[in-house]
KEMIKOL-200048 format. One record per residue (C-alpha): residue in one letter; x, y, z. Coordinates in steps of 0.2 Angstrom, whole numbers, plus 5000, padded with zeros to 4 digits. Layout:
AXYZ...
//
This chain:
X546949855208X545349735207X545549565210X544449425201X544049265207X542649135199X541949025207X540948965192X539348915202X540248805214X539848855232X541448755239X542548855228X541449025231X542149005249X543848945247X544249125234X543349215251X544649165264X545949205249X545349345247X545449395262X547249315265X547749455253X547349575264X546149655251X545049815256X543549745252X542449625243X541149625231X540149455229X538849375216X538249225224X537149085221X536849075240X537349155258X537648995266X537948985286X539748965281X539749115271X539249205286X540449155297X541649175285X541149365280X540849415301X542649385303X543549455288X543549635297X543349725279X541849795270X540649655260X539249675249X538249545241X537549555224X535749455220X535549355237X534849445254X536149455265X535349495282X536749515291X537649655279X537249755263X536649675249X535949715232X534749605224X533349605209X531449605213X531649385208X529949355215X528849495204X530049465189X529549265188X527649315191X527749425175X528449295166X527049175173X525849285167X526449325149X526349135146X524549115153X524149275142X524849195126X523449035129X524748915133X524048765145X525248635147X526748715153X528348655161X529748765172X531448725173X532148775189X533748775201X533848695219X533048825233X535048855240X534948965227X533549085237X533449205223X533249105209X532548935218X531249015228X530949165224X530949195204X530149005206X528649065217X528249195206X528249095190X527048995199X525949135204X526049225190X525349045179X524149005193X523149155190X522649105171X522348895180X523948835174X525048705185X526648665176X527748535176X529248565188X530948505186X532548545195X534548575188X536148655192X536648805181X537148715165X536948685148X537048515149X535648515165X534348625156X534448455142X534448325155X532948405162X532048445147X532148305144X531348215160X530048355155X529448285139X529648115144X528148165159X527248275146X527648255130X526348395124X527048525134X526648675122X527748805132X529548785143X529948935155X531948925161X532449005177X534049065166X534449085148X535848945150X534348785155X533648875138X534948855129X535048655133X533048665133X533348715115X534448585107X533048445116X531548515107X532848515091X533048335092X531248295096X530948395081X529748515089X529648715081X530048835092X528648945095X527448845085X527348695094X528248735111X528748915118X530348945127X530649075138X531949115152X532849255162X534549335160X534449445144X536349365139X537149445125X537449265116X535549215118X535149345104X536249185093X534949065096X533749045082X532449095083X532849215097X532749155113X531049255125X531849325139X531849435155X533349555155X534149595171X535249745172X536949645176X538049815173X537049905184X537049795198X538849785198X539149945197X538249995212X538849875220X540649945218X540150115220X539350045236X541149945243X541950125239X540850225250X541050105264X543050105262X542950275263X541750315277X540250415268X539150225270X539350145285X538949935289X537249885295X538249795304X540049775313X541649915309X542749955298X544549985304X545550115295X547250155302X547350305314X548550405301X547850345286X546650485277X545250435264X544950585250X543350525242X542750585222X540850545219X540050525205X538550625211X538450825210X539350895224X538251035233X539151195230X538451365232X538551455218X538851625223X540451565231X542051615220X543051455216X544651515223X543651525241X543051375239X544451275237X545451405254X543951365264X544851175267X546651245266X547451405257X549351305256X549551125250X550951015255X551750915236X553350815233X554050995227X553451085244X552051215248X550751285233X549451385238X547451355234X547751475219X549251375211X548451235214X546751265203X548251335190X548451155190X546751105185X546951225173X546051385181X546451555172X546351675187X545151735179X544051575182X544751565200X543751735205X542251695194X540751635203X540451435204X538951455195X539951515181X540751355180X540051195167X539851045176X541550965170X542351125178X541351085196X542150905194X543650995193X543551105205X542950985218X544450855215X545550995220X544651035235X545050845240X546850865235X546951015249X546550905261X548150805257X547450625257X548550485258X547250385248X546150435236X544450325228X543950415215X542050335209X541950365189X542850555190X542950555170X540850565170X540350735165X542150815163X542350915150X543150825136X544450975134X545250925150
//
């Protein structure tokens, strides 16, 4: 069961869904943050379970985060390249490390190489504070010919300002952000911007909190307490080493030729019957196998060793669509 909580930007609230979070006794948690406050810490060294937090460093733990710093410096550069001179940048406050500090510095490297210095202003995440900020930005230049946003949400607001000055967008002012969202494709004409892979950070970082539950990835810092009778089985998504010279039906007896189920004891050969092994495949060579059969096989192998819990990371990937 996953549990979702949004804090919707709101630090406060990001820690209040923590402790409940924890209150539920959860086995983990996975966090995308907009900053890894001295609370926060305090609040994650206690909780005892594994953490992993997505697009701020976490020093004290495991985190995964983008490269914000070399991403804002390309975008820096793109605008210097396009000829643009009088540039503003719409930013977030520095609690946000990632995107305050680190994507900021690099726009500003990135401009500084072709002698530009832009106009800065700061907002919180919304639409509404990209226009308030636009704004102020127009008001202290009013020839700015390009806007860069540190998110595709301030561009969206930096949008409907330069609609009601009646500017074009590109001829007259260029907008570009970050994010990549599916709805800034709606904005007309489409929106310039830096996609970052959102699916694949979170699924690593899932795939990350499963290893750790289950042992294979340990903490960089403090334990992780599993019950004395309790026994993890663990199905990763990556390809299992196997020697293919081995016959399947070995495989599987070298952990344990007898299998305890509800209905009693099956032996290693019944149970591949159940994953749909002729005897004839369990005699055959692994190699012999397709790679959705070498899933297969090594699911069974992590039933034998009669888990009370199994994680099982993705295991309809590369089956075979027969099973």
């Amino acid at each position: 069961t996953t549990l979702i909580q949004n804090s919707d930007h709101n630090s406060d609230q990001e820690l209040q869904n923590i402790q409940r979070l924890i209150q539920l006794n959860v086995d983990g948690i996975l966090i995308s943050s907009i900053a890894i406050t001295k609370d926060h810490k305090e609040l994650l060294k206690k909780a005892g379970i594994p953490v992993v937090v997505l697009t701020q460093d976490y020093e004290d733990g495991i985190s995964i985060i983008y490269d914000d710093y070399h991403a804002g410096k390309v975008m820096g550069e793109h605008i210097g390249k396009k000829g643009h001179q009088k540039v503003g940048y719409i930013g977030v406050y520095e609690t946000d490390k990632a995107v305050g500090t680190e994507r900021r510095n690099g726009v500003l490297d990135g401009l500084k190489e072709y002698g530009i210095t832009p106009v800065i202003g700061k907002s919180d995440y919304s639409f509404l504070g990209g226009q308030t900020v636009a704004r102020e930005l127009l008001e202290k230049e009013p020839d700015l010919d390009a806007i860069i946003c540190a998110t595709d949400r301030l561009a969206f607001g930096t949008y409907k300002i330069l609609h009601e000055y009646k500017k074009e967008i590109p001829e007259e002012v260029s907008v570009a952000a970050f994010g990549g969202y599916d709805e800034s494709a709606l904005l007309t004409p489409e929106l310039t911007t830096l996609k970052f892979d959102s699916y694949g950070m979170g699924y690593l970082g899932a795939e990350t909190i499963l290893k750790m539950i289950a042992g294979v990835l340990k903490p960089d810092a403090g334990e992780i307490e599993i019950g004395e009778t309790i026994k993890i089985g663990y199905f990763a998504q990556e390809e299992q080493h196997m020697d293919d010279s081995q016959r399947v039906i070995d495989y599987v007896k070298d952990i344990a030729e007898y299998v305890t189920t509800k209905d009693g004891q099956i032996s290693a050969s019944q149970l591949l019957e159940r994953f749909l092994f002729t005897p004839d495949m369990q005699y055959a060579p692994i190699g012999k196998l397709s790679g959705g059969e070498k899933k297969l096989a090594s699911i069974a192998t992590i039933l034998s060793t009669e888990p009370d819990v199994i994680l099982m990371d993705e295991p309809s990937v590369a089956l075979d669509q027969t099973v």
